[in-house]
C-alpha positions, 0 to 999 in steps of 0.5 A: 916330138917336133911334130907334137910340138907344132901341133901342141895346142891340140893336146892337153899333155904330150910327153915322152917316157925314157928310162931316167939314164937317157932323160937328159937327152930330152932337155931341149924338147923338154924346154920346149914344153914337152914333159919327160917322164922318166921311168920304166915303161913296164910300170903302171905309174909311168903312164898315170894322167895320159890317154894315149900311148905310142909304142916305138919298140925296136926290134929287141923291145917289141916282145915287151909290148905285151907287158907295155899294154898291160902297164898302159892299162893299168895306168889308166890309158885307153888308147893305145898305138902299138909299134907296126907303122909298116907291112900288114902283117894279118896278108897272105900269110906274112905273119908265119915270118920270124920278123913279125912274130912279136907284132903277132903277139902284140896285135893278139894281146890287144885284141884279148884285152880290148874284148875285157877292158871297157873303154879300151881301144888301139889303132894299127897305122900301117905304113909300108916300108920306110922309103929311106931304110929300103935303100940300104944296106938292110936290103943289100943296097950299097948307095956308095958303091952302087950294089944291089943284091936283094932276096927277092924279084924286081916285080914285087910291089910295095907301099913306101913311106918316108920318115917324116910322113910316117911321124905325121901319119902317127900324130894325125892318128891321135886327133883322128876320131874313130869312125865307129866309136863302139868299135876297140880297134881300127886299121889306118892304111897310108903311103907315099907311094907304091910301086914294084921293087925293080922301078924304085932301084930304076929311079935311084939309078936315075937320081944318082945318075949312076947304074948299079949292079943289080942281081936278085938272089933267091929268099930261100938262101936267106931262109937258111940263113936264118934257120943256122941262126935260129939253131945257133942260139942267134936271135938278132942274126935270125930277126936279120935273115928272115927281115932281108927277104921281105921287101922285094918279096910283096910283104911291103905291099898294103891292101887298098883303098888306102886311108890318106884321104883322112889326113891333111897333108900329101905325103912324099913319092918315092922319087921325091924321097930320092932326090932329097936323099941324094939330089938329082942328078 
């Protein structure tokens, strides 16, 4: 929302749609000249009088994508932005794992409705891994005691992204014509950075000033891991295991040429990231 508003003369309206519980949280951007719908996002009239949507499903919400699409539709937008802002999932078979099955979903659902709904179109902005989740504990990164244990190989690649650019890629998107109007959907591709995962650990060494314990386990632990979940009933424990050995395994890695050039701002390396984060030391 802080985005929108510094660049609010560009649109007509900007809001946010909350569930009329947590409205009140919105009161100071609402101040500030963005609108707050309050109901739910699986009702057409939510989305009445707006052409684009944003989708930020978490992880617990993205299989209601589907259904958000079809509220949007019905509601009148013709735009609509679906919650992947990271890995590419249509490469090397990376959409077979658990974590991104609901992202399938979506892209299918989209796909099928931009074919039957003229006017219609989406825009997927991938993004890679946000460069300040990759250096957490999601990822077996313990920034205090200075532990790494990561499912994975310190020479997988991957394309990282720093928050604030991601949000800035987001709303850019918004005001970026599509290339070819006559076609629904397009693929935005951005980063700050790329590098393998060995050489990120390596500068976050160097920017705490510290050495980690750095040790690379086996993704198939997760795997069964994530199988034991799956048997137990445990749907978040599954989302968990099967997400722990993605990012030092390639699934991060976006193809190329990138779209950055599309947008006026240089986004953030990896070691910039770091040093805010952390200063350097």
């Amino acid at each position: 929302m802080e985005e929108f508003l510094a660049q609010k003369s560009k649109f007509g309206r900007v809001a946010v749609l909350s569930d009329p519980t947590k409205a009140a949280r919105f009161a100071e951007i609402q101040e500030k000249g963005i609108e707050v719908v309050a109901g739910s996002f699986l009702e057409a009239k939510s989305y009445e009088g707006f052409e684009v949507v944003i989708s930020l499903a978490g992880n617990a919400a993205m299989k209601l994508q589907p259904a958000m699409i079809e509220a949007a539709i019905a509601g009148g937008a013709r735009h609509f932005i679906p919650s992947e802002f990271g890995a590419d999932i249509a490469q090397n078979g990376i959409w077979k794992n658990r974590y991104f099955r609901d992202k399938v979903v979506t892209r299918d659902h989209l796909r099928a409705r931009a074919k039957d709904t003229p006017g219609f179109r989406y825009t997927l902005v991938l993004s890679g891994a946000v460069a300040e989740y990759t250096v957490s504990a999601f990822n077996g990164v313990d920034v205090e005691k200075h532990v790494a244990h990561t499912y994975g190989s310190p020479e997988a690649r991957l394309h990282v992204t720093a928050m604030s650019d991601v949000v800035k890629f987001i709303v850019g998107a918004v005001l970026l014509p599509f290339d070819n109007p006559t076609q629904p959907m397009r693929e935005l591709r951005v980063s700050g950075d790329c590098l393998t995962w060995g050489a990120l650990m390596a500068l976050l060494e160097e920017v705490q000033g510290v050495k980690y314990d750095i040790q690379y386990l086996n993704p198939k632990l997760a795997a069964e891991k994530q199988e034991a979940a799956r048997a137990a009933g445990d749907s978040d424990g599954e989302l968990f295991w099967s997400a722990t050995a993605t990012m030092a395994n390639g699934y991060a890695l976006l193809p190329e040429p990138l779209d950055n050039a599309k947008f006026e701002f240089r986004p953030e390396t990896a070691r910039e990231v770091l040093v805010r984060m952390f200063g350097q030391k």
